[in-house]
N, C-alpha and C positions, 0 to 999 in steps of 0.2 A: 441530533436524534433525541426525542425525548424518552424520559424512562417509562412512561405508560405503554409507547408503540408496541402492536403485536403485529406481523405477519402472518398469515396461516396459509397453508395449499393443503388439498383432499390428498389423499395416499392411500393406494390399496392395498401393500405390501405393509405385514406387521414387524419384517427383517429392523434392526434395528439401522437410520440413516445413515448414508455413509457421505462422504466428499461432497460428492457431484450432487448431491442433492440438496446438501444445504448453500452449496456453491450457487446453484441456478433461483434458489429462494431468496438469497441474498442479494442479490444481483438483480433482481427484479423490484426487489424493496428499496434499494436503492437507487433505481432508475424508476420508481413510480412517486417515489414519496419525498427523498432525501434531499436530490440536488437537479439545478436549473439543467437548459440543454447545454450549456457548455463545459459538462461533465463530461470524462471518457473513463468509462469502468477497462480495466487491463487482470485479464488472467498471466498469473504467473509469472510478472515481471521482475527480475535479475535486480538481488543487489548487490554490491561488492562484488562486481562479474560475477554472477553467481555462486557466488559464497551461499545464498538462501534466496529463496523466491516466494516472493508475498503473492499468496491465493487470490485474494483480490483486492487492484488498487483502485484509488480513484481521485484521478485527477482534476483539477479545477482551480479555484484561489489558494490551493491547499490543494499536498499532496498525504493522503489518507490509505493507511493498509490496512487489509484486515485478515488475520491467521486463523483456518479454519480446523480445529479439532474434533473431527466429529466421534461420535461414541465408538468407530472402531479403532481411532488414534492412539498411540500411547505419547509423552512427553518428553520421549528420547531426545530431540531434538529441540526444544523447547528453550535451554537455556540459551544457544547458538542463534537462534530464530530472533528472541526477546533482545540478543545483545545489538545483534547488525540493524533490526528495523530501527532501536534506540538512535542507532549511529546517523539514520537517512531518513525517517520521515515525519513531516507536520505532525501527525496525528496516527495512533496505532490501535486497534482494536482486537480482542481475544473473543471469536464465537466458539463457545464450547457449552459441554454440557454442565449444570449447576459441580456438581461432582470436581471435573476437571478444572474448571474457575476458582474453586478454592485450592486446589492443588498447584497449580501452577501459581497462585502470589506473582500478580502479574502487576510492574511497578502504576505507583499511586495514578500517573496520567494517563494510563492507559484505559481506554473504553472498554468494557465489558458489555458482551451480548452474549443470551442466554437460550443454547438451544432446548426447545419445550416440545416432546413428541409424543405422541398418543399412537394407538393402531391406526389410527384413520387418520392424523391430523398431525402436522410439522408447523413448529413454529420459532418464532424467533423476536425473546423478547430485551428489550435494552437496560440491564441492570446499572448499569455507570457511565454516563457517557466521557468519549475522551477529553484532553485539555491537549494544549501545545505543548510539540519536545520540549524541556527544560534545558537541555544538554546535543544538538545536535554535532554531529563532525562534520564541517565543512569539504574534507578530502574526502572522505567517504560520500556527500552528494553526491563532488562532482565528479565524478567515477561513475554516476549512471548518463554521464553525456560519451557520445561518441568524438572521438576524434576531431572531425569536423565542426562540432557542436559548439564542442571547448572554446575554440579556435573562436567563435562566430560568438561566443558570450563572451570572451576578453575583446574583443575586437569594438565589440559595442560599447563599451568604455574604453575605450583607448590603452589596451593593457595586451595588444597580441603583437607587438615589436618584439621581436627575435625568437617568438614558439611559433611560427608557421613553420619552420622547418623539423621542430624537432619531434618530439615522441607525443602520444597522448598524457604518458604522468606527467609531464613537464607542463601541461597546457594544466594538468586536473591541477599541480601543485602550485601555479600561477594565481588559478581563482581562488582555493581555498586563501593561500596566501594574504593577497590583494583583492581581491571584489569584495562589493558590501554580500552579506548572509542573503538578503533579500534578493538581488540580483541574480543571485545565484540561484537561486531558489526558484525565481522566476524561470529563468534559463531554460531547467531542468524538465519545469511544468511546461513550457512550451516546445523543447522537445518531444516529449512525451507523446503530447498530442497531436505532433507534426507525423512522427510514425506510424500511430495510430490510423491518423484520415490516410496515408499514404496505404496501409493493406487493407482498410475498408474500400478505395476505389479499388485496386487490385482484384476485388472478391467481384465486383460490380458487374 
């Protein structure tokens, strides 16, 4: 993203934005401007079994979050959000307003975007973009594969002898363990997307 981009949409309502709003701006900015079609934008996807849930992700060569605080947010939950996305993805980004981006001291690689709202006019501008986790937890990855996933990402290297039978930790604590970062990483991103096209035909 670069830091000149702006987004804007009309708004008749002078209420100050809430979620959904900058949730669907976002997400259109993102799917018009940012990444190829082999992107999959994901609302609310689990991490740490739902220990926290990233607003919007977005999958592709790289797996990217982004935490959305809008003007009626407060930062309650702010520290717990910053620590878990730290622990699971590529790339993490804070949309808030100028206000709340200084208050939250959101760490050095994390991207900042900056929401900018007028009575008429929402917008969303890129104050920082992000860099790559410096520190990810591999156990915490692979804990967003499912059971069978686990299984089918050791297996692809030669690493699922004696966990088809057992529990899903065993399979998470195999990869973190044993597979390269990368692999794993891949895995996780091609999960993702396998779920994904599976409830968009559902919807069809």
């Amino acid at each position: 993203m670069s830091t000149a981009t702006i987004s804007v949409s009309a708004r008749r309502s002078t209420k100050p934005c809430g979620d959904c709003e900058v949730r669907d701006l976002l997400k259109r900015h993102l799917a018009n401007n940012q990444f190829g079609d082999d992107t999959v934008l994901l609302d609310e996807l689990g991490l740490c079994q739902g220990d926290v849930r990233v607003d919007v992700a977005a999958v592709n060569g790289e797996l990217s979050a982004f935490e959305i605080k809008s003007p009626a947010d407060t930062l309650a939950r702010w520290p717990k959000q910053r620590r878990v996305y730290s622990k699971v993805v590529d790339r993490a980004w804070l949309v808030a307003t100028e206000k709340t981006l200084e208050s939250a001291k959101a760490p050095a690689w994390w991207g900042l975007i900056r929401i900018v709202q007028t009575p008429n006019q929402l917008g969303l501008r890129v104050v920082r973009p992000a860099q790559m986790n410096p520190s990810p937890d591999a156990y915490s990855i692979a804990r967003l594969l499912w059971r069978d996933e686990a299984i089918e990402a050791l297996a692809e290297i030669g690493l699922a002898r004696g966990v088809r039978a057992k529990c899903r930790a065993v399979a998470w604590r195999r990869l973190a363990e044993s597979a390269p970062l990368d692999h794993l990483r891949a895995a996780v991103r091609s999960a993702l997307k396998v779920r994904a096209n599976r409830i968009e035909e559902l919807h069809r």
